[in-house]
Phi, psi and omega in degrees: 000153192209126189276097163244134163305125160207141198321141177303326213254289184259022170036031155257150200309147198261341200097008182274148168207162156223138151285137164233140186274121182275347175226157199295289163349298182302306168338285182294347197258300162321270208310320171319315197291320192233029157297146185066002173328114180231006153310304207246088185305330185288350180284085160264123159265164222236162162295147176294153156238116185234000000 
């Protein structure tokens, strides 16, 4: 499931976004594939809440 954030007031996108995952794997699979990611500066991934 993927989460876009949007201003209360003018209903546009804030640029937030959250992913959420059904298995832990899929998770862990993401955040790998795109640790150290230097295209897309705007990318960090978080610690997992698993």
């Amino acid at each position: 499931m993927i989460n876009l954030y949007t201003d209360r007031e003018t209903g546009k996108l804030k640029g937030e976004a959250t992913v959420s995952f059904d298995d832990p794997p899929s998770a862990k699979a993401a955040i790998d594939w795109f640790d150290g990611e230097t295209q897309n500066p705007a990318f960090y991934p978080q610690n997992p809440a698993l």
